[in-house]
FIGU-224442 format. One record per residue: residue number from 1; x, y, z of N, C-alpha, C in turn. Coordinates in steps of 0.1 Angstrom, whole numbers, m for minus. Layout:
<pts>
PT pos  n_xx  n_yy  n_zz ca_xx ca_yy ca_zz  c_xx  c_yy  c_zz
PT NUM     X     Y     Z     X     Y     Z     X     Y     Z
...
</pts>
This chain:
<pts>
PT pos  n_xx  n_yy  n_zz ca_xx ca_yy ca_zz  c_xx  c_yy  c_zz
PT   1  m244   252   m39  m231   245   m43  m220   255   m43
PT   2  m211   254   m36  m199   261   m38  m192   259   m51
PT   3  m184   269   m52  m173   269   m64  m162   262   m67
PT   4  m160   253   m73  m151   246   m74  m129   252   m76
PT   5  m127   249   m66  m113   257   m65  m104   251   m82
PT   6   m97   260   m90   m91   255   m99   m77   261  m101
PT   7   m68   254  m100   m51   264  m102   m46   262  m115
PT   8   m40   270  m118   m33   267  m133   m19   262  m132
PT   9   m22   254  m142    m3   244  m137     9   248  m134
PT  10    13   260  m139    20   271  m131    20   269  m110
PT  11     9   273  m108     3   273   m92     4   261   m89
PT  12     3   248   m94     4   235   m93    17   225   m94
PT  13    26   232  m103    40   231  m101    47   234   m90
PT  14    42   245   m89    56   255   m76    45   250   m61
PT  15    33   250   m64    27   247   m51    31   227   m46
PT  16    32   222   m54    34   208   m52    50   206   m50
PT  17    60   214   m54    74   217   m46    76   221   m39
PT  18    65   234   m37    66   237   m17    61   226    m9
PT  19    50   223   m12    44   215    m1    52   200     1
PT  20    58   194    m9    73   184    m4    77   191     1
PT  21    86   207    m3    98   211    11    92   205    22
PT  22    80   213    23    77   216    39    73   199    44
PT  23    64   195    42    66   178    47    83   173    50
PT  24    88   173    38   104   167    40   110   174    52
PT  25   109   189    51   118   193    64   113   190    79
PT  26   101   190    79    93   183    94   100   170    91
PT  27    98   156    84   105   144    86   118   148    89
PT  28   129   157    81   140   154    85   145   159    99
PT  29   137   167   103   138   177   122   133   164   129
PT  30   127   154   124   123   142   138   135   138   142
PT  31   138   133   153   150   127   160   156   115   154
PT  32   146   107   148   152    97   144   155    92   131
PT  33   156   108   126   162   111   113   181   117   109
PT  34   181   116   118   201   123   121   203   119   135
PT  35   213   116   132   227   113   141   225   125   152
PT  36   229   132   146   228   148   154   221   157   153
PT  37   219   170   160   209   176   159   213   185   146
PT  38   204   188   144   206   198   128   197   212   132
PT  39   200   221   126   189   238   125   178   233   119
PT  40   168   244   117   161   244   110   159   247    97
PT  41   169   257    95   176   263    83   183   252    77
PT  42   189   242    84   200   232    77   185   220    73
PT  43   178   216    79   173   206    77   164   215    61
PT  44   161   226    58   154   232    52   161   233    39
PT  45   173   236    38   183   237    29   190   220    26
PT  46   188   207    29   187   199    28   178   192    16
PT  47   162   196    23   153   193    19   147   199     7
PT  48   151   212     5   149   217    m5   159   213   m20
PT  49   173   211   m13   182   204   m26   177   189   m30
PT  50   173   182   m17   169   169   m28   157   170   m34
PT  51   149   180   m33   138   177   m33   135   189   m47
PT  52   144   197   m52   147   201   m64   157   199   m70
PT  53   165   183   m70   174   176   m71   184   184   m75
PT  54   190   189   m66   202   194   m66   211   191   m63
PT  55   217   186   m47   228   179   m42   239   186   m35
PT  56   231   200   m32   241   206   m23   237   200    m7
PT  57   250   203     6   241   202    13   253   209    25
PT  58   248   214    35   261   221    46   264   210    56
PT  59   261   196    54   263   186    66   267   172    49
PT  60   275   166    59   278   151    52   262   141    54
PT  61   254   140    40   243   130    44   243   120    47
PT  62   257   114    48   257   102    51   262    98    63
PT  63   270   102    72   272   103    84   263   110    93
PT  64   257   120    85   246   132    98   230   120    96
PT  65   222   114    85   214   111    82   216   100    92
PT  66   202    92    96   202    76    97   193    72    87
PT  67   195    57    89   189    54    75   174    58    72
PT  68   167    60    83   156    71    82   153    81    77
PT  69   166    89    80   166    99    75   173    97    58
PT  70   180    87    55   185    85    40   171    82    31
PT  71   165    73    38   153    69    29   140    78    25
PT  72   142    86    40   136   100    33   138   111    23
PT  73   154   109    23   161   119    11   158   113    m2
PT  74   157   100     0   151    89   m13   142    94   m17
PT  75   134    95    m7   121    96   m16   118   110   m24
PT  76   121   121   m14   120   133   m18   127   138   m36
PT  77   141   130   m33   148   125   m43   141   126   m56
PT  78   132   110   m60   128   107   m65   110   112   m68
PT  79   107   117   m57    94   128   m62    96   141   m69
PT  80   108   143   m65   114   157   m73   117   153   m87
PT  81   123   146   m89   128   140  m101   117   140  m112
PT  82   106   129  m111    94   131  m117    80   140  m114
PT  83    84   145  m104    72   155  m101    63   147   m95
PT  84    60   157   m79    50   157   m68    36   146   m76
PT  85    35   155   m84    18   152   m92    22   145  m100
PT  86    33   138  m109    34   128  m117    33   115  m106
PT  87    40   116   m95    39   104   m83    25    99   m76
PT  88    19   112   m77     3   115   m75    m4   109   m84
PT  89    m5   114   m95    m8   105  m106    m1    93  m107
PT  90     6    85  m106    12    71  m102     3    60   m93
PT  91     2    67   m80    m7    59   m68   m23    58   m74
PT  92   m23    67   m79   m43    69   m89   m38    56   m98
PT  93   m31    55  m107   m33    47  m118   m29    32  m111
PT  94   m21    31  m101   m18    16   m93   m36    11   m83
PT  95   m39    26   m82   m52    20   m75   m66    21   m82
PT  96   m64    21   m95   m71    23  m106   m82    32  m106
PT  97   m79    44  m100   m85    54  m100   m88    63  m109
PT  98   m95    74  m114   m99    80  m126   m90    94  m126
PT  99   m87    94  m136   m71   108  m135   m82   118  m139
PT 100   m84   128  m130   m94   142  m136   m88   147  m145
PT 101   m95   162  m152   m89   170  m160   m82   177  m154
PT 102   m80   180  m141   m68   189  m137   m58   181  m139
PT 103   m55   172  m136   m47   164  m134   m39   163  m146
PT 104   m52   161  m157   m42   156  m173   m33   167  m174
PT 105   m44   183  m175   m34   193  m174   m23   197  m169
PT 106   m23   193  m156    m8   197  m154     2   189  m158
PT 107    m2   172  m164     8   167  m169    13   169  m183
PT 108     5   176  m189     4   183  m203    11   194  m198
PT 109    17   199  m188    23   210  m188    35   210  m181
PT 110    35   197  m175    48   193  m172    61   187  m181
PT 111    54   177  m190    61   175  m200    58   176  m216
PT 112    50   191  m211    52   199  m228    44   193  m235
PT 113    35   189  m234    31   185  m250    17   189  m250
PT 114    16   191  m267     3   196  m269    m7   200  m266
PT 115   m12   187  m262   m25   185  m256   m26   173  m245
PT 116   m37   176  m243   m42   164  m229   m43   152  m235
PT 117   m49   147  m249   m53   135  m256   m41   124  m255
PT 118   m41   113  m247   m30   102  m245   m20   106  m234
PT 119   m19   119  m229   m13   120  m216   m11   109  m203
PT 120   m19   102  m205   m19    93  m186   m17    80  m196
PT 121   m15    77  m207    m6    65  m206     8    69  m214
PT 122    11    84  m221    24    87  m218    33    85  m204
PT 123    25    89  m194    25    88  m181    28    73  m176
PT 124    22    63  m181    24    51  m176    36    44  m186
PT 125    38    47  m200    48    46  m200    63    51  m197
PT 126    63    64  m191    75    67  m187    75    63  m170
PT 127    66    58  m167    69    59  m151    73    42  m154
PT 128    69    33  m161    79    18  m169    90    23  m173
PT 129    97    31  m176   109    33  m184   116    36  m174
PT 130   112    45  m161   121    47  m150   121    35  m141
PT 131   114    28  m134   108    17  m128   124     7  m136
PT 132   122     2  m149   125    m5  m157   144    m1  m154
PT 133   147     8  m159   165    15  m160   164    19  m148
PT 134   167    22  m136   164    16  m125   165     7  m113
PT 135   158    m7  m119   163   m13  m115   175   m27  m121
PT 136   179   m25  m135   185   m26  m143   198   m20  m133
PT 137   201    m5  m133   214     1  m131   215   m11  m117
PT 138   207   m11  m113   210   m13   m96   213   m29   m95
PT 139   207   m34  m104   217   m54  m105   227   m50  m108
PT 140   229   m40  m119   246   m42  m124   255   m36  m113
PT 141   247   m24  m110   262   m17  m100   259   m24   m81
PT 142   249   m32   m80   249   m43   m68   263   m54   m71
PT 143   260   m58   m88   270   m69   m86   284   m65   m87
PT 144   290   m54   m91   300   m46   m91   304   m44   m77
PT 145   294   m40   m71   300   m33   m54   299   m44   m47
PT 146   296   m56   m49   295   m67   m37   303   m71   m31
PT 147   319   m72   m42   332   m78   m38   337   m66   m29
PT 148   334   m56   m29   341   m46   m24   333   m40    m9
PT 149   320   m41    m9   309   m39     6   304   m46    14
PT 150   302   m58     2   295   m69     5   276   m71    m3
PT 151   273   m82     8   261   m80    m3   251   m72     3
PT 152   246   m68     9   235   m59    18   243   m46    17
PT 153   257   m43    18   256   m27    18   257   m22     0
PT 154   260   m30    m2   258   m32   m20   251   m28   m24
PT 155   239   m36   m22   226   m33   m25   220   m20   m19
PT 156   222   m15   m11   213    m6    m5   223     8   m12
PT 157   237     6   m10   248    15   m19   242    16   m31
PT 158   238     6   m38   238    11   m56   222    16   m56
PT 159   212    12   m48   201    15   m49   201    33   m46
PT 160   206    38   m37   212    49   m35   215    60   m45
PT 161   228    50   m53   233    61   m57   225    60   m73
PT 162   216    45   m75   214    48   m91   198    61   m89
PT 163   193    57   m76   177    68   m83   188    81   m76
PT 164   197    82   m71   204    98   m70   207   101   m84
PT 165   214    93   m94   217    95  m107   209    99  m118
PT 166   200    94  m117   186    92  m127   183   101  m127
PT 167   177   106  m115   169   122  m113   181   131  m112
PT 168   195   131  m115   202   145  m117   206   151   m99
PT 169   206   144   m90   205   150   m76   218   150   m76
PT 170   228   145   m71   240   144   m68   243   136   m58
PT 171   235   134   m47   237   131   m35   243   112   m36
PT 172   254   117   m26   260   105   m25   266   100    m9
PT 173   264    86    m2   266    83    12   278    83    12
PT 174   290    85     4   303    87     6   306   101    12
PT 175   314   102    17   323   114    25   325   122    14
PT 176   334   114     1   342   121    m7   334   121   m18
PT 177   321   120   m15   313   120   m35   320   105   m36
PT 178   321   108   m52   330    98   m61   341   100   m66
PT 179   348   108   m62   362   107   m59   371    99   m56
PT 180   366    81   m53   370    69   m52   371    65   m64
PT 181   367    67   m75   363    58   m81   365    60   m94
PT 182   375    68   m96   380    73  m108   384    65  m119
PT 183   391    55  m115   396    45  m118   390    33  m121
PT 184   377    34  m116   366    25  m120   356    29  m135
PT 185   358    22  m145   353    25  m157   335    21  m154
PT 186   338    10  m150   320     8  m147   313    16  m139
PT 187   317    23  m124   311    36  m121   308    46  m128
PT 188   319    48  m135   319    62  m144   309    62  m152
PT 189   313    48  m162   299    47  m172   285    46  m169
PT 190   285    38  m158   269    35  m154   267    49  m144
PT 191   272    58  m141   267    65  m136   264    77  m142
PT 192   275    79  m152   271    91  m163   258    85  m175
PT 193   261    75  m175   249    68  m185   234    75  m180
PT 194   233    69  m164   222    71  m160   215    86  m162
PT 195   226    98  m156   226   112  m159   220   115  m173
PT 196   228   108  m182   224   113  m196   210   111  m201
PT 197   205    97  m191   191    93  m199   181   102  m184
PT 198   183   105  m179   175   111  m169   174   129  m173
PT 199   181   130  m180   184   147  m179   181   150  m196
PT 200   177   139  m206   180   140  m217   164   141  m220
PT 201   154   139  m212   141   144  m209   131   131  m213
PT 202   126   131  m207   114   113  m208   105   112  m223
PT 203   102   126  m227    95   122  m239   104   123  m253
PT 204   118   126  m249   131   121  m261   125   109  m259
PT 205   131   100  m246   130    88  m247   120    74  m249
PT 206   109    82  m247    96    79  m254    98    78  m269
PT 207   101    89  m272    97    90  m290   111    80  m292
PT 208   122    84  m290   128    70  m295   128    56  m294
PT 209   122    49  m285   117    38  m281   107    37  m291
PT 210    99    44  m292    82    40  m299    87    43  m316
PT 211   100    53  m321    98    51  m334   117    48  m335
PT 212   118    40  m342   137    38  m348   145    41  m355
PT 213   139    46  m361   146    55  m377   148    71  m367
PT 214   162    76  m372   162    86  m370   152    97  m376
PT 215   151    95  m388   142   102  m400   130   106  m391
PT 216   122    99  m389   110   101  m380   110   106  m364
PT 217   121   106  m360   122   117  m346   116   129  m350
PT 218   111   136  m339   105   149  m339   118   157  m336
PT 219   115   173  m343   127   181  m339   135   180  m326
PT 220   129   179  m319   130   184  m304   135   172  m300
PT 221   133   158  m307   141   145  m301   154   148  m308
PT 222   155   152  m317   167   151  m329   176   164  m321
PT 223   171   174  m317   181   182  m314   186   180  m300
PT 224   181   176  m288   186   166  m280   195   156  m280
PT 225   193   146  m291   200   134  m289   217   141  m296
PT 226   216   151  m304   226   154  m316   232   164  m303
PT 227   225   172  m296   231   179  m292   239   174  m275
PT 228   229   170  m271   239   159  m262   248   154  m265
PT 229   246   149  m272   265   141  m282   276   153  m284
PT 230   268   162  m288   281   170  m293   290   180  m281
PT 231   278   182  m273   279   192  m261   291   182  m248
PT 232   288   168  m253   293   164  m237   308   160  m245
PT 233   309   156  m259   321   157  m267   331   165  m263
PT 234   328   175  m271   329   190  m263   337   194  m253
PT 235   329   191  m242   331   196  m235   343   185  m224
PT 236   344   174  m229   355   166  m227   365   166  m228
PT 237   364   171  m241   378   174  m248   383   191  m240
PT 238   375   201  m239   380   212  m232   386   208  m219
PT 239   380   204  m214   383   202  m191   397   191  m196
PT 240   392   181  m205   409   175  m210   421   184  m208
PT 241   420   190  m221   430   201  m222   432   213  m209
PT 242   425   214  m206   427   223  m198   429   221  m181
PT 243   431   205  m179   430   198  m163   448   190  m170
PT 244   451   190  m180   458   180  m180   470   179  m172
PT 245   476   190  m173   488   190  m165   484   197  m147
PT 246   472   193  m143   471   203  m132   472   185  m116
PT 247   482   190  m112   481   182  m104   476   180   m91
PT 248   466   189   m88   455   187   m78   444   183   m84
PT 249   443   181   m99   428   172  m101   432   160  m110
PT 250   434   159  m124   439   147  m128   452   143  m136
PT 251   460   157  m130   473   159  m139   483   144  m131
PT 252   481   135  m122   487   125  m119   481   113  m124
PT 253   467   114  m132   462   102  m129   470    95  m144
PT 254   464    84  m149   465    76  m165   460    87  m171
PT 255   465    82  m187   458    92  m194   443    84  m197
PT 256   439    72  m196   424    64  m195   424    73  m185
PT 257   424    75  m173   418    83  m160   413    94  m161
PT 258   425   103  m169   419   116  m171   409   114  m184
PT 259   407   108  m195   397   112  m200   387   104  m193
PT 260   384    96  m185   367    89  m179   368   102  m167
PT 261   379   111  m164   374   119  m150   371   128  m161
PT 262   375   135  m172   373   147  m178   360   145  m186
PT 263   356   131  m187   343   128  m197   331   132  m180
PT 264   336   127  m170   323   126  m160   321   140  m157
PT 265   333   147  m155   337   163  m152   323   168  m162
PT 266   324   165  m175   315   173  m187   307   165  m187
PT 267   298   157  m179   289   155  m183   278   157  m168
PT 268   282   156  m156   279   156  m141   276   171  m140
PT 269   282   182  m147   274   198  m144   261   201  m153
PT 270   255   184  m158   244   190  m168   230   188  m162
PT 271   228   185  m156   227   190  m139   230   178  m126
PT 272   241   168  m128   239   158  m119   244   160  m107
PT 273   256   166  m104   258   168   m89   269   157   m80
PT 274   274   153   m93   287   139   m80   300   147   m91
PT 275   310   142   m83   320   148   m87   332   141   m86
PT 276   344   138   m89   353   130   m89   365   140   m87
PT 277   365   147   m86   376   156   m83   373   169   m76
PT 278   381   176   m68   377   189   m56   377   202   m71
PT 279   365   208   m70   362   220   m80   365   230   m73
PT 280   373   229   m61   380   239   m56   395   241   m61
PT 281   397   232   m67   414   235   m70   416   227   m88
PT 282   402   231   m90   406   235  m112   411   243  m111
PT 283   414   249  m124   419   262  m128   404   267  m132
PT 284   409   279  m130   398   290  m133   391   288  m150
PT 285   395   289  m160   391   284  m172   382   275  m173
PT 286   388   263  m162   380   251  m163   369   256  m155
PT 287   363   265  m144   352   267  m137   344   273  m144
PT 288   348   285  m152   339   294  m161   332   284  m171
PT 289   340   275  m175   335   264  m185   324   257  m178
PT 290   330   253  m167   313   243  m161   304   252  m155
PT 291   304   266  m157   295   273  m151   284   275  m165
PT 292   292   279  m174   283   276  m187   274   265  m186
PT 293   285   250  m185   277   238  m185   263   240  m175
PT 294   266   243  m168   249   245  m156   242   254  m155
PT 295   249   261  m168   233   268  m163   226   265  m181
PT 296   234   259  m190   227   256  m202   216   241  m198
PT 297   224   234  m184   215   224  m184   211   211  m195
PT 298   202   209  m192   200   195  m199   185   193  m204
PT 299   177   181  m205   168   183  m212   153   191  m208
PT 300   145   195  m214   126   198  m214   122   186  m206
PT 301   110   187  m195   104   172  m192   115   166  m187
PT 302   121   169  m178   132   158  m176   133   159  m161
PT 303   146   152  m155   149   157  m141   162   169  m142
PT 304   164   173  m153   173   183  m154   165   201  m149
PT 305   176   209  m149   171   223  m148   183   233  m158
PT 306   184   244  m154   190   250  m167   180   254  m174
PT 307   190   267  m184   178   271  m194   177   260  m203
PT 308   179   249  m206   178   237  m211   189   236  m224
PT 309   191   227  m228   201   223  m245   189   229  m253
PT 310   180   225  m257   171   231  m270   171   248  m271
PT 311   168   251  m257   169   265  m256   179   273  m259
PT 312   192   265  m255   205   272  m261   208   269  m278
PT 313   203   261  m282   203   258  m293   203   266  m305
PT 314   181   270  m299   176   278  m304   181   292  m309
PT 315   187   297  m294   193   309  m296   201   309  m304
PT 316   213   303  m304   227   301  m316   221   299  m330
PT 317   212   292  m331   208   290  m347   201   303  m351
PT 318   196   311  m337   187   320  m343   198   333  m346
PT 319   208   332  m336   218   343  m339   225   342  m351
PT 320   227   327  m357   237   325  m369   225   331  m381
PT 321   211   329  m375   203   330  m393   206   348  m391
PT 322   207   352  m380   207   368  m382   218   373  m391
PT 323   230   369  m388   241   369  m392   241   364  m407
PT 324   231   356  m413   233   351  m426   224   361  m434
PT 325   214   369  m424   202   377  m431   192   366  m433
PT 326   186   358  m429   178   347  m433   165   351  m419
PT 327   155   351  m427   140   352  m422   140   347  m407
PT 328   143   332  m408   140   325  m396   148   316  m395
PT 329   154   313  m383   162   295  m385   157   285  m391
PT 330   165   274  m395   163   262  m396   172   255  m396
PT 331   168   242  m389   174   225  m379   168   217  m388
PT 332   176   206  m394   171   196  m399   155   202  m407
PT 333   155   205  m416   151   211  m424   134   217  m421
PT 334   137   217  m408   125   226  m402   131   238  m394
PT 335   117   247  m400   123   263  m394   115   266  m381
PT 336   120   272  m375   120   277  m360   110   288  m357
PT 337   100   285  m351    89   297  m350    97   308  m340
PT 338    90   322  m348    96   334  m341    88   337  m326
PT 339    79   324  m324    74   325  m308    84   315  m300
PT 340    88   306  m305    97   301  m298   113   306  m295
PT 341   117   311  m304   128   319  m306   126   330  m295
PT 342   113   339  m298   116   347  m283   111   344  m271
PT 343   102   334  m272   103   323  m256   118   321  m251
PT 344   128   314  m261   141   314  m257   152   325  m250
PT 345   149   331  m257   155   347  m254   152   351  m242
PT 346   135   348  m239   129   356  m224   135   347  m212
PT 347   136   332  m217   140   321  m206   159   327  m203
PT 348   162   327  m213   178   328  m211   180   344  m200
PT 349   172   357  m209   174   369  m201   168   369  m188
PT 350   157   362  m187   154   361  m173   161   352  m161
PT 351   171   344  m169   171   334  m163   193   344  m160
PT 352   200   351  m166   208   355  m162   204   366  m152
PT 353   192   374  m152   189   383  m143   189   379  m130
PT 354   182   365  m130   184   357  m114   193   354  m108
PT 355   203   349  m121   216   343  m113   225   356  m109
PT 356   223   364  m119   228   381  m115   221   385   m99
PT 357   211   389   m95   210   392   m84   211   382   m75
PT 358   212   373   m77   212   366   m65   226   362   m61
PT 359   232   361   m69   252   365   m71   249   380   m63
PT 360   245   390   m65   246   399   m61   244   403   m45
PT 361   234   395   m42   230   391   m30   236   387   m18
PT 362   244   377   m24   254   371   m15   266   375   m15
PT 363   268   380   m27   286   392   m20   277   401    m7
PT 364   271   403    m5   264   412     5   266   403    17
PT 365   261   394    13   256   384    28   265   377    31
PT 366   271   375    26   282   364    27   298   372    23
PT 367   311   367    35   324   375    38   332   360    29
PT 368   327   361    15   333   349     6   339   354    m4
PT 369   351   347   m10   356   348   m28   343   350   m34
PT 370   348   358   m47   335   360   m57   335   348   m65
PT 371   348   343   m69   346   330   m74   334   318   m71
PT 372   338   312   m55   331   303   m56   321   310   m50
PT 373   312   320   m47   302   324   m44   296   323   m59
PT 374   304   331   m69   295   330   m87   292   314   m87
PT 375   300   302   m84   300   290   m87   287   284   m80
PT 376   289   290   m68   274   281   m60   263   285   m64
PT 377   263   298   m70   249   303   m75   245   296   m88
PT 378   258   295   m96   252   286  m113   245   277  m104
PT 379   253   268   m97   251   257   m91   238   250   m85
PT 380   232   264   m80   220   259   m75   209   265   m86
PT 381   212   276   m94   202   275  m104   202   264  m112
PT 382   209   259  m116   209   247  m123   207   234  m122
PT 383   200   236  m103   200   225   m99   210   214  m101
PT 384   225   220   m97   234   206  m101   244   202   m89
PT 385   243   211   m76   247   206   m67   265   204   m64
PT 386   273   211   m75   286   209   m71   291   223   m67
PT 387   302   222   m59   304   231   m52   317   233   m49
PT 388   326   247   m48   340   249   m47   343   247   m30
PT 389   333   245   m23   336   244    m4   327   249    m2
PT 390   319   263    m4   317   271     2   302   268     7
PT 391   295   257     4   284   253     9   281   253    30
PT 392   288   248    33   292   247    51   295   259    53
PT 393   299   273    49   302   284    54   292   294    50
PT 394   285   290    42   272   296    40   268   305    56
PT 395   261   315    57   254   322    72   237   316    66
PT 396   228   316    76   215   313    77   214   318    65
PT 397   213   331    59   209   341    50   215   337    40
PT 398   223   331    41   232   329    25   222   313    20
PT 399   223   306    33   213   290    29   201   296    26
PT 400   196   304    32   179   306    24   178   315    12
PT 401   190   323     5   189   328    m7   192   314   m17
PT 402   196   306   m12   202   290   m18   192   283   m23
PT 403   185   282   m11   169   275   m10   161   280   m19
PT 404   162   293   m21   152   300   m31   155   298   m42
PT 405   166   300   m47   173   296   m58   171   287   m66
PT 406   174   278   m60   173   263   m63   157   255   m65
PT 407   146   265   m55   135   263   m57   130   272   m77
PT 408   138   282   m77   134   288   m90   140   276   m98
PT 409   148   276   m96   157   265  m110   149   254  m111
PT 410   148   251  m104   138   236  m107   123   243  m115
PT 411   116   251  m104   104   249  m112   104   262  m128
PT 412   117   267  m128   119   277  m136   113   290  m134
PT 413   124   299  m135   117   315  m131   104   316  m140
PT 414   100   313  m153    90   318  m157    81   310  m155
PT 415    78   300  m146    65   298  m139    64   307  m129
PT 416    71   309  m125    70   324  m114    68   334  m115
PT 417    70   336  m125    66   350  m130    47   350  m135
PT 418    44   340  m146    34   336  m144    23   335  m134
PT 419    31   330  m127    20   326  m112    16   343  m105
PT 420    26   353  m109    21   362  m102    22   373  m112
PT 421    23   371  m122    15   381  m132     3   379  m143
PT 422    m6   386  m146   m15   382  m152   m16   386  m166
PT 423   m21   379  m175   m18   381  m188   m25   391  m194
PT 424   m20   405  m201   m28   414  m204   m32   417  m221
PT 425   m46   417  m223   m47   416  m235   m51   431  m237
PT 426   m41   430  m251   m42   447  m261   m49   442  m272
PT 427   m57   453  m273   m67   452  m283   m67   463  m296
PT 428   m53   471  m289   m47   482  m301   m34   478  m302
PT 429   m31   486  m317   m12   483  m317    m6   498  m320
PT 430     2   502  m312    11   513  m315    18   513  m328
PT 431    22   526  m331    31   525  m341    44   521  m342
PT 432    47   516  m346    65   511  m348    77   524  m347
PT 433    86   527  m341    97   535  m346   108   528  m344
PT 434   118   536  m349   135   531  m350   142   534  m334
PT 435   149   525  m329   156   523  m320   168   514  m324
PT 436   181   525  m321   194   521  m327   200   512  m318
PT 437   208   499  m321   208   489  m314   225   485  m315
PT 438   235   480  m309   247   471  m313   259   484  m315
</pts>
């Protein structure tokens, strides 16, 4: 009897996002997937943004794609969003098949939790909660677009743009994004809505659904729901102030206009990817601001990427208890383990080292502004897909440091690191000395 092959969910993550790229970019290179001929490099850098929902892309998807090729971005879309092996696990439980222990595990390690015990009908209830909001957005924004497309491009329009929303991709069959549609309060809302519950992570939305009292949220739901409020607040009121008088983005519009563009502005870099205004011609203030926004990201378990909201959280509370002299943080009257605190730290410092070299990378490779070269890099670590132009001028070399990128952000540098380092156990401890610090 041979050995039974076993990967650790690490290897099962990043291996189950390669192996979509590579399927998706063979579908998208068939002929009767684009209009026109595309590289290999372009169809590759395509497939890798939907497919670590990001939403960059060096070709218009909606003119270069045929519907072949759009329904394939669909799908990739939306397997990215919930994960290769969450979708995997989906077709097993429709064909009432028996979910192994690998299986449980990596869904226990996809969406964080404890243990394996009740995982595959966690599983069946969030894959009803997406299924469910879904197709919900898609009656409302079908009956919205009908007067204006009709009823068949409606429908296939809102179907489009609501699973592009959900999972945080960006991707949209307009020329211009959503830059139509400023002025439409129901786009704005049902589209940032969908962002917020897609990126706000499935097992928030779990635990709120199954318990109603705020009192009985778990930390991790409570600092989500509180911090999402405060962060997209926030950060509305900043791009406000700071876009108001600018008249290449909303300094002409209403003052309703500019706040539903400055509310979508702060809440679309948390990782969604549509945009209502050219992020080529903010002011600089306002860019450094949404570069923050993307790479803090959005929720654990979710279709977001970033070092996530909890993670930045953590840090800040852990910085303010230093600052107070206090042992250890505490949130809503639970304190913060000092394993989690420097989990945070490692995700955050590793996670600026990436975007540092790989920013470094491309002033090399690329004859571009540093500006929007820093911007495309947040951009694709954060999986969020918006972009100052500079996406189409990319060189081969600049789209496949892109590709890479954007593959870390999704499945996160420290599964990567994991997957190729091994864990070393000490069985002595050195002695302590002083090392002057600040």
């Amino acid at each position: 009897m041979g050995k039974k092959l076993s990967f650790s969910p690490p290897v099962l993550i990043a291996g189950s996002f390669a192996c979509l790229i590579f399927i998706g970019t063979i579908m998208i290179k068939l002929p009767i997937a684009t209009t026109t001929y595309i590289s290999w490099v372009d169809a590759l850098f395509l497939v890798t943004s939907a497919t670590t929902v990001t939403g960059l892309s060096v070709f218009d998807p909606g003119s270069t794609l045929t519907l072949f090729g759009e329904i394939v971005l669909l799908i990739l879309i939306q397997c990215g969003g919930i994960g290769l092996m969450t979708f995997a696990v989906a077709i097993l439980i429709l064909l009432r098949k028996k979910i192994g222990l690998q299986q449980r595990i990596y869904l226990q390690e996809s969406f964080n939790q404890p243990s394996i015990g009740g995982i595959v009908k966690l599983v069946k209830h969030i894959l009803l909660f997406v299924v469910c909001i879904e197709s919900v957005a898609i009656i409302l924004l079908t009956i919205h677009w009908i007067p204006k497309y009709g009823f068949v491009d409606a429908i296939y329009y809102s179907f489009f743009h609501v699973i592009s929303a959900f999972n945080n991709a960006g991707f949209s069959l307009f020329s211009d994004n959503l830059m139509d549609f400023t002025n439409d309060p129901i786009v704005v809302l049902l589209i940032t809505s969908l962002i917020i519950i897609g990126g706000i992570g499935f097992v928030v939305v779990i635990d709120v659904l199954r318990k109603n009292s705020f009192r009985v949220w778990s930390l991790h739901t409570k600092l989500m729901i509180i911090g999402t409020l405060c962060i997209n607040t926030f950060a509305t009121l900043v791009l406000l102030i700071l876009e108001f008088n600018n008249n290449d983005t909303i300094g002409e519009m209403s003052l309703l206009e500019k706040i539903m563009t400055s509310y979508f502005n702060a809440v679309t870099p948390r990782t969604a990817g549509f945009n209502m205004v050219d992020y080529g011609l903010m002011e600089d203030p306002s860019l450094l601001f949404t570069m923050l926004l993307m790479f803090i990201g959005a929720g654990s378990a979710s279709t977001a990427s970033g070092i996530k909201l909890t993670t930045f959280i953590v840090i800040i509370a852990a910085t303010i208890a230093f600052f107070r002299q206090q042992e250890e943080p505490v949130l809503f009257k639970r304190s913060i383990s000092r394993e989690i605190i420097i989990r945070s730290l490692v995700i955050c410092t590793v996670s600026l080292a990436t975007v540092f070299i790989f920013a470094f990378a491309l002033t090399i490779t690329e004859r571009l502004p540093l500006l929007p070269l820093l911007f495309e890099v947040f951009s694709a670590f954060g999986t969020v897909g918006i972009t100052m132009g500079v996406t189409p001028q990319l060189s081969n070399i600049g789209e496949f440091l892109i590709c890479i990128l954007m593959f870390l952000g999704r499945i996160g540098p420290l599964t990567l690191f994991f997957i190729l380092t091994k864990p070393k156990k000490v069985k002595y401890k050195f002695p302590n000395d002083q090392i002057f610090t600040g």
